[in-house]
N, C-alpha and C positions, 0 to 999 in steps of 0.2 A: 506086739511091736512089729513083727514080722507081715503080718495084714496091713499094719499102718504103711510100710513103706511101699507094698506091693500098692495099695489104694492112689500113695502120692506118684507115683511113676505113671499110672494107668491115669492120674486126673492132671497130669501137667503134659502129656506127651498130645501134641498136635493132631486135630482127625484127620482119618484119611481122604487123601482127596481122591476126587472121581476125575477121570479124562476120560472124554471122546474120542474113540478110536481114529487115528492120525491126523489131531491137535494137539500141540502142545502145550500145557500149563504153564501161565503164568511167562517164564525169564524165558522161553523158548526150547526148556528142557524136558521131554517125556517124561513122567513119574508113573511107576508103576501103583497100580490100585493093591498097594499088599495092607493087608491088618498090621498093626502092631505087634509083634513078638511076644507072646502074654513072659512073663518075668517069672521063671520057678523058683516056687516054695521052698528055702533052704529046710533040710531035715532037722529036725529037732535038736538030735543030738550033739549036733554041730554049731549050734544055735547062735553058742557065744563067742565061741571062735571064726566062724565064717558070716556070721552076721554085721559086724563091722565091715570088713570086708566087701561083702553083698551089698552093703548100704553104699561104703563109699564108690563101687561101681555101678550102683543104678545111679547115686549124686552124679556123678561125672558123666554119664550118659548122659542126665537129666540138662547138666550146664552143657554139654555140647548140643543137644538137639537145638538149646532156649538160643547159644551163640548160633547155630544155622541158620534158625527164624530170624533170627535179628540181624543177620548177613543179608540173607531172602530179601528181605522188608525193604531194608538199607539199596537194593540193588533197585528194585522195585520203585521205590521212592527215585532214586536218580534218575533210572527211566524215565519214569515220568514229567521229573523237572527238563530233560535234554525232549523229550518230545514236546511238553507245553513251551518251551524257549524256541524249538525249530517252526513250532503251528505259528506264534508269535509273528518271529521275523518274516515267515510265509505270509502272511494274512499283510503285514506293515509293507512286504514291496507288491503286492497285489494293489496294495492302495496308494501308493505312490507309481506307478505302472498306468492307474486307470486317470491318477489326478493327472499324468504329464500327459498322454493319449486325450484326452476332455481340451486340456491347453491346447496340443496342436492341432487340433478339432476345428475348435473357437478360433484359432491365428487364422486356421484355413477357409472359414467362414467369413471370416471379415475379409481376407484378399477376394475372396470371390466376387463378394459383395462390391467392393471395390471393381472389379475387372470389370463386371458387370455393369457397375455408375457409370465405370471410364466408356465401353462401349456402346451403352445408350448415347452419353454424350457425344461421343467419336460420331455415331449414326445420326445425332439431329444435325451435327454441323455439316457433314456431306450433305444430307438434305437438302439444307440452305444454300451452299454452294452450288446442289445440283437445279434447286429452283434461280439463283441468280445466275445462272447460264443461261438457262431456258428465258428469263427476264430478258437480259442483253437481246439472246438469239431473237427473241420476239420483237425486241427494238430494232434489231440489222432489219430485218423480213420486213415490219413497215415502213422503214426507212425507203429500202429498199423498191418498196413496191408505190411509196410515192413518188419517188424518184421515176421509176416507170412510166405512172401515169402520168407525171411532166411532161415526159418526154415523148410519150403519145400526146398530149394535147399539144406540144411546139411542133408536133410535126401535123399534125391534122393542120395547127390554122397553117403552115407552110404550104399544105399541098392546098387548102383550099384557097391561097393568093396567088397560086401558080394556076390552077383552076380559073379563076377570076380573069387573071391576064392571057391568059393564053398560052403562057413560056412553060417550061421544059427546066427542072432543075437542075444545076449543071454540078458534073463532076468533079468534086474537088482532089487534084492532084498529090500533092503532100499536103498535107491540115496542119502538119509543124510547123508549116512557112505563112501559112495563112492569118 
């Protein structure tokens, strides 16, 4: 009986675990790499009287090691549920973050495009304005330059009638009264 209990102690007790010299295991707590404590052999003689005993303190060793694991576990497990809930909400404003940035993107693309239509437009109509200037102007200038050569030919056949007669064109005084 006494092997029996020593065998269930040694097959329910958790193996030891190994750490990397300064990493921590697991909750962020150091564990030292120690063996199991092997559990001694009550003497014989005492068998019947410290054997219950002995039993019920490896049992109660036995249920606090199982309640630490399951503490461990339990802590372990939440961990991991508060990291995969924070990666979650990380990851959900990253994506909401990129969808609003894309939006103002696209608005700022189309104004562009917009300023752009408006100043092509803006630019053909000075254009036009600048070529109906130049229309006009080109209209003064022949105007202008016919009017000239009128007024050379009035006065060519002038001189050539005073040519003809012999006179002398006479100065006119004030032309407002004339």
């Amino acid at each position: 009986m006494e092997n029996q209990v020593a065998k269930e102690a040694h097959a329910v007790a958790p193996p030891p675990t190994t750490v990397e010299a300064g990493k921590p295991a697991g909750g962020g707590v150091v564990v030292q790499n120690v063996p199991p404590a092997p559990v001694p052999a009550p003497p014989a003689n005492k068998a019947a009287a410290s054997s219950a005993t002995d039993r019920d303190a490896v049992l109660s060793k036995v249920e606090m090691e199982r309640k630490l694991s399951m503490v461990k576990a339990w802590e372990e497990h939440e961990k991991s549920k508060v990291d995969n809930r924070a990666e979650q909400k990380m990851s959900s404003i990253l994506s909401w973050e990129n969808t609003k940035k894309a939006s103002i993107e696209a608005k700022l693309r189309t104004r562009e495009e917009k300023l752009e239509k408006k100043k092509a437009e803006y630019a053909e109509k000075m254009r036009n304005r600048i070529a109906t200037i130049h229309k006009e102007a080109e209209e003064k200038r022949a105007s202008v330059e016919a009017k000239r050569q009128e007024e050379m030919l009035k006065y060519q056949e002038t001189a050539a009638k005073h040519r003809s007669k012999g006179t002398t064109p006479k100065k006119k005084i004030l032309e407002c009264f004339s």
